[in-house]
C-alpha positions as CSV (number, residue, x, y, z in Angstrom):
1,X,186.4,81.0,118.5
2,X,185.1,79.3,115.9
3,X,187.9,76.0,115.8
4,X,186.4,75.1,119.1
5,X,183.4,72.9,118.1
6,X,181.1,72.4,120.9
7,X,178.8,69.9,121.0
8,X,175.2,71.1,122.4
9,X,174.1,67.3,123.6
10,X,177.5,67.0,126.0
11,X,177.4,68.0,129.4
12,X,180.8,69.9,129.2
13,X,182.4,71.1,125.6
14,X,186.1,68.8,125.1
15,X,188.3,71.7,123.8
16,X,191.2,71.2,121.3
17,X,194.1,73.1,121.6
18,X,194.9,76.6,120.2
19,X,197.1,79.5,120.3
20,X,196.0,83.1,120.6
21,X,199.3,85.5,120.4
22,X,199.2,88.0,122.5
23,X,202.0,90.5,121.4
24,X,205.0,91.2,120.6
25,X,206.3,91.5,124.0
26,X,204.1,88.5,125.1
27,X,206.9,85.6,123.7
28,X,206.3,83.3,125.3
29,X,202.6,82.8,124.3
30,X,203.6,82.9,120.8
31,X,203.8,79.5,119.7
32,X,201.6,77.8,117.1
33,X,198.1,75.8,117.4
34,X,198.3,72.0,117.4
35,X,194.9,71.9,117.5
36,X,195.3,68.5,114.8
37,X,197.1,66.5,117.4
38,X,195.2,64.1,120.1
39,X,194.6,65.7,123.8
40,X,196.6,62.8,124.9
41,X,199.4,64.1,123.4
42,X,199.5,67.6,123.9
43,X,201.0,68.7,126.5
44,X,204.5,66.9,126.6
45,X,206.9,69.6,126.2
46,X,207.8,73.2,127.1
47,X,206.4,74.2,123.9
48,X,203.2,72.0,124.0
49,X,202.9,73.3,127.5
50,X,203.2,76.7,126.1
51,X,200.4,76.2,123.5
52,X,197.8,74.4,126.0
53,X,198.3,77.8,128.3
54,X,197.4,79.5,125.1
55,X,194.0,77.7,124.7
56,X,193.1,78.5,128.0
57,X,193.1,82.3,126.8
58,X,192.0,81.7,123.6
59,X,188.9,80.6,125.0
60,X,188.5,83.2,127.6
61,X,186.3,85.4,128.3
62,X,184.1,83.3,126.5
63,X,182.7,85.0,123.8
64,X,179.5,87.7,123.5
65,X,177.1,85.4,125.0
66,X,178.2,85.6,129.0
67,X,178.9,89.3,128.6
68,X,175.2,89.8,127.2
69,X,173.9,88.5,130.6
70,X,175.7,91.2,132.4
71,X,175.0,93.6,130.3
72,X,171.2,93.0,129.3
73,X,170.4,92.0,132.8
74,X,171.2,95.9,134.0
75,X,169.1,98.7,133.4
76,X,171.8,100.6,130.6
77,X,171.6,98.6,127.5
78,X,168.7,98.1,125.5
79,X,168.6,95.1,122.4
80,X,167.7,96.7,119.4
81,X,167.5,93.1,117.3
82,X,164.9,90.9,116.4
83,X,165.4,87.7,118.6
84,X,162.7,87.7,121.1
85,X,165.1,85.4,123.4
86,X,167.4,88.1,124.0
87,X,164.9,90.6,125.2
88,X,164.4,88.0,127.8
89,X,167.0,89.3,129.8
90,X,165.6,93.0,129.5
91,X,162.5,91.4,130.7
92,X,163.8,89.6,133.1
93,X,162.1,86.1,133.1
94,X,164.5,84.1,130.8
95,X,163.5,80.4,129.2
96,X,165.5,77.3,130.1
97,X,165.9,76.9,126.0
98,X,167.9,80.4,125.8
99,X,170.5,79.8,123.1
100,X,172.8,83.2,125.0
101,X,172.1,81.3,128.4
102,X,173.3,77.5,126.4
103,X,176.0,79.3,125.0
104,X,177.6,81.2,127.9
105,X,177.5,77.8,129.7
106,X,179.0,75.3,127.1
107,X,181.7,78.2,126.6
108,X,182.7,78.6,130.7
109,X,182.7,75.1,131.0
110,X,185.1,74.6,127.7
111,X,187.3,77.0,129.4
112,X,187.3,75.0,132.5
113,X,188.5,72.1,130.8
114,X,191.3,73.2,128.9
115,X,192.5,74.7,132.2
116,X,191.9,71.2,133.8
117,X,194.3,70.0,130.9
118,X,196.9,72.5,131.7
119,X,196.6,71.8,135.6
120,X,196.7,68.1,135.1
121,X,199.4,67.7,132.9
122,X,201.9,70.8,132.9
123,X,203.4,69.7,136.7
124,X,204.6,66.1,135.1
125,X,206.1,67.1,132.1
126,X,209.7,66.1,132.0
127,X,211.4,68.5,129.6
128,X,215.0,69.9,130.3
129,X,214.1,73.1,128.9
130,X,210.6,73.9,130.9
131,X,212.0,75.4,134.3
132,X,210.1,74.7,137.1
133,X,209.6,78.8,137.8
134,X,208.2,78.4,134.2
135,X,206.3,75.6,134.6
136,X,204.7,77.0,137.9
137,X,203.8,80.0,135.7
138,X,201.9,77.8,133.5
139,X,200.1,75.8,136.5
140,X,199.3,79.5,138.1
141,X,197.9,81.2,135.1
142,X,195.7,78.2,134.5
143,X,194.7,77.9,138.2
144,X,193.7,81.9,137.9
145,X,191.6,81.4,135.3
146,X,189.9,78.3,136.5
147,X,189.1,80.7,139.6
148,X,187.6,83.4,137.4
149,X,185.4,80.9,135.6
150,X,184.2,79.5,138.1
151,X,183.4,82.8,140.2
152,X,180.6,83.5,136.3
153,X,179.2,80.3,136.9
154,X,178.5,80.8,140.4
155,X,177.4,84.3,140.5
156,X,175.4,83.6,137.6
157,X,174.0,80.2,138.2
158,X,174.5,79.6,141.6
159,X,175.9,76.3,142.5
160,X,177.5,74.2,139.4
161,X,178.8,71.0,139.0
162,X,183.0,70.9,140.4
163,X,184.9,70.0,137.4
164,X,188.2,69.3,138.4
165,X,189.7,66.8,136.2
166,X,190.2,66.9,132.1
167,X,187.2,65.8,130.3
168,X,188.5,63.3,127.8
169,X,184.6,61.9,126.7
170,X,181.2,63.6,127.0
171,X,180.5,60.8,129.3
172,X,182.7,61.9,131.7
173,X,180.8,64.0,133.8
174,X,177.7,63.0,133.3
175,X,176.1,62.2,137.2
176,X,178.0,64.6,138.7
177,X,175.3,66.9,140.7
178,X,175.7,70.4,141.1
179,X,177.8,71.8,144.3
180,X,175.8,74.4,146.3
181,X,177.0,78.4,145.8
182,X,178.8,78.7,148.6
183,X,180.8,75.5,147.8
184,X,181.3,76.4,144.0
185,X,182.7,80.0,145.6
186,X,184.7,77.9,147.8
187,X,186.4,76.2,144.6
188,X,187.0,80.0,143.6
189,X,189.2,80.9,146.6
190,X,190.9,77.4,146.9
191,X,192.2,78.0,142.6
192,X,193.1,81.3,143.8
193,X,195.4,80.3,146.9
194,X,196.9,77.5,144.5
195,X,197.3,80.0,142.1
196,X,199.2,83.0,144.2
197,X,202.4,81.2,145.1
198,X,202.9,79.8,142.2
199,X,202.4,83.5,140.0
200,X,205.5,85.9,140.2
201,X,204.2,89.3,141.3
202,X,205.3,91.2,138.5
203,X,203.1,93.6,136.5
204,X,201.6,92.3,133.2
205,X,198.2,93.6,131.7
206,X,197.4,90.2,129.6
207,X,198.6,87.5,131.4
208,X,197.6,86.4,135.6
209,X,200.0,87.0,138.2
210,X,200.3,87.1,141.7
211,X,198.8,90.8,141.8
212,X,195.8,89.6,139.3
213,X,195.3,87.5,141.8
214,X,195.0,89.8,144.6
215,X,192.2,91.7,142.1
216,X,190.2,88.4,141.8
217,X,190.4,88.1,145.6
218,X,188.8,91.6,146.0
219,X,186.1,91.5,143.8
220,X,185.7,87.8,145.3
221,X,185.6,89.0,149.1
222,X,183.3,92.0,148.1
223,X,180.6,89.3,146.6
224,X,181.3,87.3,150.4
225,X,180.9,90.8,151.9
226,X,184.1,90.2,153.8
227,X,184.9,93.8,154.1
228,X,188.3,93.3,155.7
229,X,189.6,91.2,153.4
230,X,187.9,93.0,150.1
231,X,189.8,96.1,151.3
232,X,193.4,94.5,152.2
233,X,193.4,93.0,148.8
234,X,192.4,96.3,147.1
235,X,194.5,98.3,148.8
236,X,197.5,95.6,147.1
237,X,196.8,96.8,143.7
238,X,196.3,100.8,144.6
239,X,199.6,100.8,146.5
240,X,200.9,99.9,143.9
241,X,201.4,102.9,142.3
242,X,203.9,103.1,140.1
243,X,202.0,100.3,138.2
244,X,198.5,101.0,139.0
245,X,196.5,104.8,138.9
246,X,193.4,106.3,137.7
247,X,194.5,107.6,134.7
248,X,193.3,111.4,133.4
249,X,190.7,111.7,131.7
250,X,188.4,109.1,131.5
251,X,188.3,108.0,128.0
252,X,192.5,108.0,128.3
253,X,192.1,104.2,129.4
254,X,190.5,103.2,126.1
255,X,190.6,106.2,123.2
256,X,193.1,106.4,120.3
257,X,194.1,102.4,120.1
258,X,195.6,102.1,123.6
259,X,195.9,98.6,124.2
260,X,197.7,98.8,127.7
261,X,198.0,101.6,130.3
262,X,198.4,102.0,134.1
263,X,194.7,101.6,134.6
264,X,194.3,97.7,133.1
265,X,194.7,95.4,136.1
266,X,193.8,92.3,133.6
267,X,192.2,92.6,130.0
268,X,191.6,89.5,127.3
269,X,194.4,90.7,124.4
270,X,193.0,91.0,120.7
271,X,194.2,91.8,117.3
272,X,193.1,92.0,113.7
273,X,193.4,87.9,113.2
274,X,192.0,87.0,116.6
275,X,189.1,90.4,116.6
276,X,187.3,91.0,119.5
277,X,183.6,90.0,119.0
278,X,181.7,92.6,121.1
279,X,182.7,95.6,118.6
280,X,180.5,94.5,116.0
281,X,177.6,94.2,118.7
282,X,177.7,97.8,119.6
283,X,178.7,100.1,116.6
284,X,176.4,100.9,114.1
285,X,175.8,100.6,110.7
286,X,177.7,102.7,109.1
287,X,180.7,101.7,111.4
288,X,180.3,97.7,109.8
289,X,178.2,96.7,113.2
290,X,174.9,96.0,114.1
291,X,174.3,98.3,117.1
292,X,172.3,95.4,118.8
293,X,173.3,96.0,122.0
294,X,172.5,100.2,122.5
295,X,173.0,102.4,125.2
296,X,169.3,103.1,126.5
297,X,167.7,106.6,127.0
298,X,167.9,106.6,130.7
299,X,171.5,105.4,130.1
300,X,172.1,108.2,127.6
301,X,170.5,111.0,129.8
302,X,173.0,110.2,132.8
303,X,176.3,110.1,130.9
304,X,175.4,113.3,129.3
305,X,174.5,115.1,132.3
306,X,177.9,116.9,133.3
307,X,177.1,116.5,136.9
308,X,176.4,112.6,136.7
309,X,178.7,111.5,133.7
310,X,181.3,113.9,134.0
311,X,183.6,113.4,131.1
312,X,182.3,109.7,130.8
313,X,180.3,110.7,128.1
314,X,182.9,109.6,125.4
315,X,181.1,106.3,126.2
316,X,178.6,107.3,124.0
317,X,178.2,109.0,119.8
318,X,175.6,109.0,117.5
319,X,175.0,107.6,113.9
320,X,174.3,109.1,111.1
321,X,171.1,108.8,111.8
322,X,171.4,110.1,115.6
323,X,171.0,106.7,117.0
324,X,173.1,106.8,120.6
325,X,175.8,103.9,120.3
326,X,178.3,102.7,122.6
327,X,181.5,103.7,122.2
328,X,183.7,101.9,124.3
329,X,184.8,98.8,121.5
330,X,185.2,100.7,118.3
331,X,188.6,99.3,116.7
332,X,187.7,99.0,113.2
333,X,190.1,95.3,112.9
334,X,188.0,94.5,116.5
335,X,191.9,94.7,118.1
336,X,189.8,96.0,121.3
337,X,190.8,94.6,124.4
338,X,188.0,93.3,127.0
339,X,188.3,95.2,130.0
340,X,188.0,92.4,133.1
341,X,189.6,94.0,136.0
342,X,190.8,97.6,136.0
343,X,192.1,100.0,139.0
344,X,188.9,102.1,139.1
345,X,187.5,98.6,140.5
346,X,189.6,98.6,142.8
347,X,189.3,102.0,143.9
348,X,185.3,101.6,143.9
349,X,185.6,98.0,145.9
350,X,187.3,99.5,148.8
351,X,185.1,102.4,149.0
352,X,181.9,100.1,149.4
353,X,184.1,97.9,152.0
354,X,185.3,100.8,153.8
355,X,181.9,102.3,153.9
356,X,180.5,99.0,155.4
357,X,182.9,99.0,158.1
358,X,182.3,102.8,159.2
359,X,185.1,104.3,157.9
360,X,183.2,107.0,155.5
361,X,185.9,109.4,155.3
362,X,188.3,106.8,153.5
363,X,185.0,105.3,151.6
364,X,184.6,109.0,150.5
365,X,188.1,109.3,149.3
366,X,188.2,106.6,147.1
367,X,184.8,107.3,145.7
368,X,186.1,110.7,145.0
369,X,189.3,109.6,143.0
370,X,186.9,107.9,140.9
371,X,185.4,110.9,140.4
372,X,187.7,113.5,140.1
373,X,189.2,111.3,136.7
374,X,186.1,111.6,136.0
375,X,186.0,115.7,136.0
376,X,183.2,115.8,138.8
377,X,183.1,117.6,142.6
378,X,183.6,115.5,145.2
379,X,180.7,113.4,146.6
380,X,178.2,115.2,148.8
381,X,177.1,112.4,150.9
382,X,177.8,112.2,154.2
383,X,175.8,108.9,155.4
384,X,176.6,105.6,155.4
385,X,173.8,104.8,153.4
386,X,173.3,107.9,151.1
387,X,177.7,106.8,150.5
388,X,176.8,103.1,149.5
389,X,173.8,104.8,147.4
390,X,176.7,107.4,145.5
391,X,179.4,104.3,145.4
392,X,176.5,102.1,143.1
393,X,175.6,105.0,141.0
394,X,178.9,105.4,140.4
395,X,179.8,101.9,139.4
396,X,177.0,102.4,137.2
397,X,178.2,105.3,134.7
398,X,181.8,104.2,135.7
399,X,181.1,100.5,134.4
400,X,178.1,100.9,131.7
401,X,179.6,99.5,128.5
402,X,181.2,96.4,130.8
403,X,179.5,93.6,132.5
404,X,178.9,94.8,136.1
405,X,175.6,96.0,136.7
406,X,173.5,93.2,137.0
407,X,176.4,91.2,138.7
408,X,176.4,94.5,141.3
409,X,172.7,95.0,142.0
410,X,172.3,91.2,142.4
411,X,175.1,90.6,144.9
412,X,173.7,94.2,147.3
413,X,170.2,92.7,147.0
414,X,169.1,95.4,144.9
415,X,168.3,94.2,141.7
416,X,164.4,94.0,143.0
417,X,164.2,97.5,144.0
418,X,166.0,98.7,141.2
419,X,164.6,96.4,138.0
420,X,161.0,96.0,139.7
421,X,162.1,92.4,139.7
422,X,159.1,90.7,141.7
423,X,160.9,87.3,142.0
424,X,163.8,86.8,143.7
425,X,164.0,83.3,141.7
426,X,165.5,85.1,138.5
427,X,168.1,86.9,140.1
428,X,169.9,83.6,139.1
429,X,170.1,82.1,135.2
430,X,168.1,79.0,134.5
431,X,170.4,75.7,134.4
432,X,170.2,75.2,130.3
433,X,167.3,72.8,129.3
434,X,170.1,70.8,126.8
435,X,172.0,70.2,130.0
436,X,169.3,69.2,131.9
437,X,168.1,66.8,129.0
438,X,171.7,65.3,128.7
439,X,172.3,64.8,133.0
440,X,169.6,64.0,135.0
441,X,171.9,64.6,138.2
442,X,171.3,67.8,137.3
443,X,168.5,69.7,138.9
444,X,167.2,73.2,137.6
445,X,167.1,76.6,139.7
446,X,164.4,77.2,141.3
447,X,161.7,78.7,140.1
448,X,162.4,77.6,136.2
């Protein structure tokens, strides 16, 4: 958002304060910014407390630079721009001095500390009319978030410096080294554990609670490839019927200005004052956007193929001038939601776990949900590897216009066979040279 200044020489952006509202039924995130106000003064009440929560969203999910890695990084989405830096990521070799790979990092990070405010300072505020259900709200949501930031940087990174604390001065962090992966993921479980208890489990598209957190914790197990776990936390959210489902057909999720349905497990609200960014990236032209980021023709050949795509081919139009575009963020006041955790996830995550751990009938059955919504037959594959094949090629077409590919074939160990990637070095991101220049505790990825 463009209040937030960030400041390229500092280890770790200092956010201000802001409010995003959220809707009408959302109250109690509609407060006004007091972005003018000191840090150290900000959260002292139940409605300072309320508008430090709302910076923590309003700075989530970071903009169009983290989603580029995900979706550049795959083998759907071609750039159709002129800046050589972004076809880095098609190429897979990308520089240090990549202003998407500076960007995505100052922007997580910035998140992280307005979370670290909230954490910090929410539990010892002293205000009659902040409940402490409310106020354990507030903590939660912030915790969640945290979590989810913290799972980017690791998958995309690796290990990352722990920032825990509010930064209050650029100097704050600097010396910290980076934590391994497998402690930074650590830090993602432990924010998630803090976070359940505190979370009602109610139902609420926009904002974490205890059964967003149960999402997180699938996806999260499925990256550990704790198949147990990745399936008991799924099966959470499908259970959960009345609130959660596969919704019929496909493009029902998204199409004709939905913003909320039974399929959203957690989306990013947006509206016509506080537009989504990523709309402008992928329509065209003559639809006031740049169409930099394009479905490719291999992309284009498998959603239109009625036995691969099915009716997911609403993903996709053509301009005027029979360019293929992507569909999926088209709101012409950029009011598009971004679409971070939905059911078909779910459904998808406890197929691949299921199909680790033998059970291929039930691996089969969710796979097949997926694609019966869809309008497809049901999967012919019968082996435990031709069913983990069929499960990625359907997260594939399911997920194409959202970040998920390269994240996917990274985490299986099949972004080399896939992407021809020779180097198992850049299936991580290069530490950002400004960082590196402004900390020498930290130490680059190898391979950079």
């Amino acid at each position: 958002m463009d209040m937030y200044k960030i400041n390229k020489k500092a280890l770790y952006a200092i956010p201000l304060i802001a409010a995003v509202t959220l809707s009408a039924c959302q109250k109690f995130l509609d407060v006004e910014p007091r972005a003018s106000i000191s840090d150290k003064q900000t959260i002292f009440d139940a409605s300072s407390a309320e508008t430090a929560l709302n910076g923590v969203y309003g700075s989530f999910y970071y903009g169009t630079s983290f989603e580029s890695i995900g979706y550049l990084s795959g083998d759907n989405i071609q750039w159709t721009g002129s800046h050589s830096s972004i076809q880095e990521f098609i190429n897979h070799h990308v520089s240090a001095e990549n202003e998407n790979i500076s960007g995505a990092w100052d922007a997580i990070y910035s998140t992280v500390n307005r979370a670290n405010n909230v954490i910090s300072k929410v539990p010892q505020v002293t205000d009659p009319s902040l409940s402490d259900s409310l106020k354990n709200q507030i903590t939660g949501e912030a915790y969640f978030i945290r979590a989810l930031a913290y799972f980017d940087l690791a998958r995309t990174w690796g290990g990352v410096p722990l920032i825990t604390e509010p930064t209050t001065s650029p100097a704050d962090n600097i010396g910290i080294p980076r934590s391994s992966q497998q402690e930074t993921y650590a830090q993602v479980l432990k924010d998630l554990n803090t976070a359940e208890p505190l979370l009602p489990e109610t139902t609420d598209r926009y904002r974490a609670t205890r059964k967003t957190v149960w999402a997180l914790k699938a996806r999260y197990y499925l990256y550990q490839k704790d198949w147990k776990n990745a399936e008991a936390y799924a099966d959470k959210l499908i259970n959960d019927s009345a609130n959660y489902r596969l919704i019929k057909p496909y493009g029902s999720f998204f199409q004709n200005n939905v913003q909320a349905n039974q399929e959203a497990v957690f989306y990013i609200f947006h509206s016509s004052s506080e537009p989504n960014g990523e709309r402008g990236s992928w329509q065209p032209q003559q639809n006031g956007g740049t169409r930099q980021w394009a479905p490719n023709d291999a992309f284009v050949a498998l959603v239109n193929n009625p036995a691969i795509g099915g009716n997911r081919n609403v993903l996709v139009a053509q301009d005027n001038q029979g360019r293929w575009y992507g569909n999926l963020y088209y709101r012409s006041d950029g009011s598009d939601p971004n679409y971070i955790i939905r059911i078909a996830e779910l459904y998808l995550i406890r197929a691949e776990a299921r199909a680790q751990q033998n059970n291929l009938s039930g691996a089969l059955q969710d796979l097949d949900a997926v694609r019966d919504r869809a309008g497809l037959e049901k999967s012919t594959a019968s082996t435990q590897a031709d069913i983990l094949l069929a499960i990625e090629n359907e997260c594939r077409i399911e997920f194409a216009l959202e970040p998920h590919r390269w994240y996917d074939l990274v985490r299986t160990g099949r972004a080399g066979t896939v992407l021809g990637i020779k180097d198992a070095d850049y299936f991580l991101m290069p530490i950002p040279a400004d960082q590196l220049l402004a900390d020498k505790a930290l130490e680059q990825n190898h391979g950079y």
